[in-house]
C-alpha positions, -999 to +999 in steps of 0.1 A: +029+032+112+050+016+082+065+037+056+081+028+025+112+011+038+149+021+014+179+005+025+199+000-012+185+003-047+205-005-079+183+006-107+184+019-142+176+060-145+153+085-163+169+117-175+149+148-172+179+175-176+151+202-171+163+231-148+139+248-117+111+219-127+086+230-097+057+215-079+029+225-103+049+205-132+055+180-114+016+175-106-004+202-120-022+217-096-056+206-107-049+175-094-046+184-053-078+176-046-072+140-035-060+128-003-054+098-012-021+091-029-034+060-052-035+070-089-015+102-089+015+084-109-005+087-137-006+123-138+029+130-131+043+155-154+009+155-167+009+188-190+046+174-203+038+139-210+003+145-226-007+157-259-038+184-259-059+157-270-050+131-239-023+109-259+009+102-246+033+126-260+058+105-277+087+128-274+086+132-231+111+110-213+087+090-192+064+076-222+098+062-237+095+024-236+134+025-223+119+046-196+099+019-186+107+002-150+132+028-138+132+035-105+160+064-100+154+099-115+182+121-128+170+155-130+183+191-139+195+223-107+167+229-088+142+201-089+115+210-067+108+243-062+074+259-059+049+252-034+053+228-010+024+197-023+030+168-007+015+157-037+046+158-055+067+130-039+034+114-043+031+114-078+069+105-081+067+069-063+031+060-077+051+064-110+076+037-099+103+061-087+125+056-051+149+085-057+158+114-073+196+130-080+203+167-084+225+195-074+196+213-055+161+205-036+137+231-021+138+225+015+102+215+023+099+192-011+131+172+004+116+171+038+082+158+018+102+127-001+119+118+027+086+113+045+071+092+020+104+070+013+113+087-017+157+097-018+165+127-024+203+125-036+224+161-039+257+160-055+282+184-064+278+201-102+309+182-113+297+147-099+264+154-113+281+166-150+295+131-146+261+112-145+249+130-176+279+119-193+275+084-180+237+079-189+246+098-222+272+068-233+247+040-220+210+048-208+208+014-194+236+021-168+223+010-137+229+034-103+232+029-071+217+044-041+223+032-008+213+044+028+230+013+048+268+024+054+285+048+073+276+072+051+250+073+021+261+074-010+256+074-046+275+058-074+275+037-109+298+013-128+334+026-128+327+053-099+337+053-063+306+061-040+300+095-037+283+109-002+257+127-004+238+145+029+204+129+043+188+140+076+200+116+098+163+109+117+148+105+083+174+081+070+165+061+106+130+060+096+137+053+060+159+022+072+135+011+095+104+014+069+086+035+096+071+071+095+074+094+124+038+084+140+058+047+138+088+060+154+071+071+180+050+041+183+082+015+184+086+040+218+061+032+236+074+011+263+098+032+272+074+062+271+050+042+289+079+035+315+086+075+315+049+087+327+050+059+351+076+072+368+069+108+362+030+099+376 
């Protein structure tokens, strides 16, 4: 089955310097009922980026018009953590976002984006200090992310590429804009050839 295909993106970033932002903030746990990914952008950061009274809070990152069209998230340590929704990545990519950078990822969230096409870029606490600073001088830097050389890598205007580690069957997939079921289905021939004769 087709997936959400990422070879390169160049793409301007949100800045959510939060530290050990989990799960349930990144979609409140009232929302997991669904299995249907359509409409959970919406309620991204929902208890952050709403007033009590439904409104947009004017002062949360993602209702800033700048924030508008970014596609590349620049989060704080430890982006991630909690519970293992797949709900999560989910919400991040019906928002418009392909990729998130940080210095840490729960295991099983990273293993989620990377199933549903969404990057999860780790980089060093001094690389990372560096793409504060950047995006602090000029918001409208545009970042790159890209999955198609020898190695991935990350950088921005004025930066050499920076590698960053990416599971090297889910960077296939993500390539290929296939899921695993897809993988497996691209096989077939050559599975159909191995019960034949295996009969």
């Amino acid at each position: 089955m087709s997936a959400p295909q990422f070879t390169k993106l160049t793409a301007r970033c949100v800045v959510l310097p939060n530290t050990d932002v989990d799960t349930d903030q990144i979609i409140p746990a009232r929302f997991l009922k669904v299995t249907d990914k359509l409409g959970l952008g919406k309620n991204l950061f929902c208890d952050w980026r709403y007033l009590d009274d439904g409104s947009p809070n004017p002062d949360f990152v993602l209702n800033k018009p700048e924030s508008q069209g970014a596609e590349i998230l620049v989060a704080g340590h430890n982006f991630g953590c909690g519970s293992s929704r797949e709900h999560a990545p989910w919400a991040l990519t019906g928002w418009g976002l392909r990729a998130v950078i940080s210095t840490m990822f729960a295991d099983i969230f990273r293993s989620n984006c990377l199933k549903n096409g969404f990057v999860p870029v780790t980089v060093e606490p001094a690389v990372h200090k560096e793409l504060f600073a950047a995006l602090w001088k000029d918001p409208n830097m545009p970042v790159t992310v890209d999955l198609t050389g020898e190695a991935a890598t990350v950088s921005w205007p004025g930066r050499e590429p920076v590698a960053f580690p990416i599971d090297p069957f889910a960077r296939d997939c993500l390539l290929k804009g296939v899921d695993e079921l897809g993988y497996i289905q691209a096989l077939e021939p050559q599975i159909q050839a191995y019960e034949a004769a295996h009969a």
